[in-house]
N, C-alpha and C positions, 0 to 999 in steps of 0.2 A: 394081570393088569398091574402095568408098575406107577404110583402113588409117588409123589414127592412130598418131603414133610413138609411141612411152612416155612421152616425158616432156609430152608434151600433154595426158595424161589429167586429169579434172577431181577435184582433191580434195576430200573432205567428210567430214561425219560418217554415219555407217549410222545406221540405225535403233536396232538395237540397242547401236549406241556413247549415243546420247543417249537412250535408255530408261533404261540403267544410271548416266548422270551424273542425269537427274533421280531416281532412289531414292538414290542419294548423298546430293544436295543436302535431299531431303524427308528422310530419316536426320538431317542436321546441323543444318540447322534447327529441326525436331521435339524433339530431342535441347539446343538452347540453349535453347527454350522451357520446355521442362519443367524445368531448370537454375534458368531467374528464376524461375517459380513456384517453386520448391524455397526460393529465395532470400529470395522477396516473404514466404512465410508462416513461414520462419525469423525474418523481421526484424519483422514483426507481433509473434512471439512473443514477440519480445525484450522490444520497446518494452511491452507489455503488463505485462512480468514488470519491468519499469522500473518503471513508472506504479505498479504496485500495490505495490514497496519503497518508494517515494518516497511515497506515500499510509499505507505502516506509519511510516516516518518521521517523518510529520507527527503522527500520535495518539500516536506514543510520546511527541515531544517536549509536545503538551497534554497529556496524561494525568502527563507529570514536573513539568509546570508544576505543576499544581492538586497531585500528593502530594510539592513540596516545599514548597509554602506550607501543607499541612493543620498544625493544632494550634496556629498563629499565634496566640495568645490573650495578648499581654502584661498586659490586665487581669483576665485570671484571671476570665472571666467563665463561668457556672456553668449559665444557664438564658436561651434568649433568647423574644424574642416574636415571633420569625420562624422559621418559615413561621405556625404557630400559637403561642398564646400556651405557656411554660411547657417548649418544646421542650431536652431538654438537650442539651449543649454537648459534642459528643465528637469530636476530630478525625478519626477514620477508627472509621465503621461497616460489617464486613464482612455483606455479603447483606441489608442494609436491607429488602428485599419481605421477608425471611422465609420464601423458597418450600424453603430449603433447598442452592440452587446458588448455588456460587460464582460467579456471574456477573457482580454488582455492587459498589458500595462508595460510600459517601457520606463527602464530606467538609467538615470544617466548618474557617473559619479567620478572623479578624479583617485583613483585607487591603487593601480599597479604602472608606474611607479607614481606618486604625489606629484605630478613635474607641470601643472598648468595646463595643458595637452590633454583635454578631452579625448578618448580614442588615439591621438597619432598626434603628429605635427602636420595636416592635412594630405601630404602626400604620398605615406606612408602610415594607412591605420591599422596598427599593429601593437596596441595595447587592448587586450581581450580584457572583458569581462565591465568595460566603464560604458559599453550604449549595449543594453542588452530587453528584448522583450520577451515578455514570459506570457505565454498563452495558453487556456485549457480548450481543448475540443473535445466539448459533450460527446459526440457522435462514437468516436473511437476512445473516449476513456482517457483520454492522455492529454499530459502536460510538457510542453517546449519551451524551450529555450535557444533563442533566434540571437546572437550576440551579432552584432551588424559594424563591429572591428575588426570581424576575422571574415568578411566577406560575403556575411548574411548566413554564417553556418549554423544550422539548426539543430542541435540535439533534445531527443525524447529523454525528460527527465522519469517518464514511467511507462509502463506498456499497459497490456493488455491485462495484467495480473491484478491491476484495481477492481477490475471486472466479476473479480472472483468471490466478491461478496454478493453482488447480486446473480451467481451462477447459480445454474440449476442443482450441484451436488451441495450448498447448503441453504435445507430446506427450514423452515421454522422449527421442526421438534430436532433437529440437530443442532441449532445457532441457540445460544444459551442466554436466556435475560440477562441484560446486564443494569446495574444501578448508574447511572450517569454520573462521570465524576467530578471532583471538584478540581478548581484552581489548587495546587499547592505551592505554598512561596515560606523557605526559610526565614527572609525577612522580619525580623524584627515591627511590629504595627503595619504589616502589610495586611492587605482585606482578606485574607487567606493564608493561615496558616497551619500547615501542617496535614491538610486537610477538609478542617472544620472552621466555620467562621468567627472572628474576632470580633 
C-alpha cells in the first residue's frame, strides 16, 4: 500500500469553493452594471433638462428682444399699409386671434431701418421684424413667431425639446431639488444684489 506524506498532498480549489466565488463574482459584476445604467439614464436626464433650459433661454432672450423694441415709432406714425392697407399702429396687442386666451401678443415697432414705414411703404412690406406676433401653443410645447412683413412667415422659436422636463426619462429621484433663485443685479441700490437682498 503506497501512503502519501502530508505534505505532498495536491492543493486546489473544491467544487464548492469555486461555485461560491463564481456567485460572488456574477453578484459584483451584475451589481456595477446596474450602477452605469443607473448612471447612463441619470446623465441622459440631466443633459436633456440642460438642452431644454438652454432652449428656454434662448426664446426668453428673442421674445425680450422684440418687447424691447415694441412702440419704437419716433415718427409718430398712426396707420401703416403693412400688412394691409390702413392697419393701426399699436405697439403691443394682447390676444390679437381674439379667441380669448392669453396666449399671444403682436408687436409693432419702427426698427430696421428707423425710416417712418411701419413694415414697408405699403406696397412692398419688406421690413421684417416691425409687425411680428409671438404665440405659445400649450398642446405642442412651442413658441412662434408669425412676422406678417415677410408674408405671414411663421418660425418655431422651440420644439419639441421643452417637452423634455416633463418626459418620462426624468423621474423625481433623478431631477435634483433645486433652491429657487434670486434676482441678481450688479446695480448699485438695486432691490437685488448679488444675489441677496438689500
Amino acid at each position: 500500500m503506497v501512503t502519501r506524506a502530508r505534505g505532498d498532498r495536491e492543493h486546489g480549489f473544491t467544487l464548492v469553493e469555486l461555485l461560491l466565488a463564481l456567485v460572488v463574482s456574477i453578484v459584483v459584476v451584475g451589481g456595477a452594471t446596474l450602477l452605469s445604467g443607473q448612471m447612463q439614464g441619470a446623465y441622459r436626464a440631466q443633459m436633456e433638462e440642460a438642452a431644454a433650459q438652454q432652449e428656454g433661454r434662448y426664446v426668453l432672450d428673442q421674445i425680450e428682444r422684440y418687447l424691447r423694441s415694441a412702440g419704437n415709432n419716433p415718427y409718430r406714425v398712426e396707420t401703416t399699409g403693412c400688412p394691409i392697407a390702413g392697419t393701426a399702429v399699436m405697439a403691443i396687442r394682447l390676444d390679437p386671434d381674439g379667441d380669448g386666451l392669453d396666449d399671444d401678443v403682436r408687436l409693432q415697432a419702427d426698427v430696421g431701418p428707423t425710416n417712418g414705414l411701419i413694415g414697408g411703404n405699403g406696397t412692398t412690406c419688406n421690413e421684417p421684424d416691425e409687425d411680428v406676433t409671438i404665440a405659445h401653443d400649450g398642446a405642442g410645447n412651442t413658441v412662434t413667431l408669425t412676422d406678417h412683413n415677410a408674408g405671414g412667415h411663421t418660425r418655431a422659436l422651440t420644439d419639441a425639446v421643452v417637452t423634455s422636463l416633463r418626459s418620462s426619462t426624468v423621474t423625481p429621484a433623478t431631477r435634483r431639488r433645486r433652491r429657487p433663485t434670486t434676482l441678481r443685479s450688479s446695480r448699485p441700490g438695486s432691490r437685488y444684489c448679488r444675489g441677496r437682498r438689500t
